[in-house]
C-alpha positions in Angstrom: -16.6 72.2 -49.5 -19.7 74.8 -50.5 -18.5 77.2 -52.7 -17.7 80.6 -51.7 -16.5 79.7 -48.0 -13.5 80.6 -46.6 -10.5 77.8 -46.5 -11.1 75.0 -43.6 -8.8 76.0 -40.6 -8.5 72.1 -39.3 -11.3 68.9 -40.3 -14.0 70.2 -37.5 -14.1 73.7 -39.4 -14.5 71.4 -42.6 -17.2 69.1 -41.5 -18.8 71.8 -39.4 -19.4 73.8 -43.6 -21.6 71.5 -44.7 -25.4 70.4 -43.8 -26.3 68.1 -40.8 -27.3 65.2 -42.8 -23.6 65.4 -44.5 -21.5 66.2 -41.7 -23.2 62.8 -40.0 -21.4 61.2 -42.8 -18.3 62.9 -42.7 -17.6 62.5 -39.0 -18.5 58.7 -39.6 -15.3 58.6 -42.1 -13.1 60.3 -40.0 -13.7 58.3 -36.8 -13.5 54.8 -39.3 -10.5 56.4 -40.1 -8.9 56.8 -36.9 -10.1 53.1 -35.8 -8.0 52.1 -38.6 -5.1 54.3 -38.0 -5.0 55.2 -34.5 -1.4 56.9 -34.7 -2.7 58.8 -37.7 -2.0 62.4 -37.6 -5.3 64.7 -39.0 -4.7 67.6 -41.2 -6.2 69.6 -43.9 -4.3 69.1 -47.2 -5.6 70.4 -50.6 -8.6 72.1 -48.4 -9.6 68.3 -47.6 -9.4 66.4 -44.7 -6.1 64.3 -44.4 -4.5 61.5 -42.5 -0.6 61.3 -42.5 0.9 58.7 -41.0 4.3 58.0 -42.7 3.5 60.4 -45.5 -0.3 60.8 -46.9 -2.5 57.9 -45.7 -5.8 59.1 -47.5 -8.1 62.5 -48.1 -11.3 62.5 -48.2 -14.3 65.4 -49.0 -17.5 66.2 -49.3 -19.2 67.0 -52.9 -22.8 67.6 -53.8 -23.5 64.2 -54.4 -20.9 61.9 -53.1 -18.3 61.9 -50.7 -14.5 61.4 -52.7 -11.8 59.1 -51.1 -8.4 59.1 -52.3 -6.2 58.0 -53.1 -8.2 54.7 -54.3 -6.1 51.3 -53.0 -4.0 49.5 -55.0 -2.2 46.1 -54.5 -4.9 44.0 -53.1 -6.5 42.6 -55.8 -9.6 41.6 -53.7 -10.0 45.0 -52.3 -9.8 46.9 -56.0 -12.4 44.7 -57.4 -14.3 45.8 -54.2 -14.2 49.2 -54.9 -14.4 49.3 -58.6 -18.1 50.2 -58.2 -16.9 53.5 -57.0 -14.3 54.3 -59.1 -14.4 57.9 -60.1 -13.0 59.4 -64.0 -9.5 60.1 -62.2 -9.2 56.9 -60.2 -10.2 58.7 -57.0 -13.6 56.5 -55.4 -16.8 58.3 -55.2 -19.2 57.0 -52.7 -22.8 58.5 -54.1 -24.5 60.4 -51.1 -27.5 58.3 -51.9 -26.3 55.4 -51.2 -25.3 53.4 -47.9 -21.8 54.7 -47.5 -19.3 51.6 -47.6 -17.5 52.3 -44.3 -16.3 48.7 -43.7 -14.7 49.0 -47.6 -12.8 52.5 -46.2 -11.5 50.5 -43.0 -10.1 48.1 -45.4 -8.4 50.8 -47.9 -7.0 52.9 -44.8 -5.4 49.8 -43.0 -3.9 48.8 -46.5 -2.7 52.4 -46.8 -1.2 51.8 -43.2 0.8 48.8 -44.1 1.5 50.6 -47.6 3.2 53.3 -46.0 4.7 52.0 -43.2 6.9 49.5 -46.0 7.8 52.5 -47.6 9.4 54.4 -44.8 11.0 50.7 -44.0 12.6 50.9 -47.3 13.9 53.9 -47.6 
């Protein structure tokens, strides 16, 4: 989010803060998102768009030069070696703004998240 705005009131006010070209991007996400996880829930957590479904599913926000996904996938050893390329300092993925976003790749981390979650709520 820009510096020196105000805290996002829900994900429209979040993607609304940023420039036309970015907020194309961002509402991309959001609607690969909800493809993926149609009974997920959209909230704004850590001033960053969230999914819950079953707990946190994934956050995702805008920076100067990439967009950050978290939390990055693990347990699908295909899938991390996919993603490795974005792999930010703290584990989080970083998807450079000048680059072709990988949408397909965030379909596949949010439906792995799904299944993730959903066996955790089963166990418990």
């Amino acid at each position: 989010m820009p510096s020196g705005r105000a805290k996002p009131k829900d994900t429209d006010d979040y993607i609304a803060s940023f420039s036309p070209e970015v907020q194309a991007i961002l509402e991309k996400i959001r609607l690969t998102i909800k493809n993926a996880a149609p009974d997920a829930q959209e909230t704004i957590s850590y001033n960053m768009p969230t999914f819950w479904l079953n707990g946190a599913l994934v956050y995702f926000a805008a920076f100067k030069k990439h967009i950050g996904f978290y939390p990055p996938a693990r347990g699908d050893a295909r899938l991390e070696k996919a993603i490795s390329i974005y792999a930010g300092e703290k584990g989080n993925l970083q998807f450079p703004l000048d680059q072709p976003i990988p949408y397909g790749l965030i379909q596949r981390i949010v439906k792995l998240r799904v299944k993730q979650n959903s066996a955790k709520t089963r166990s418990t």
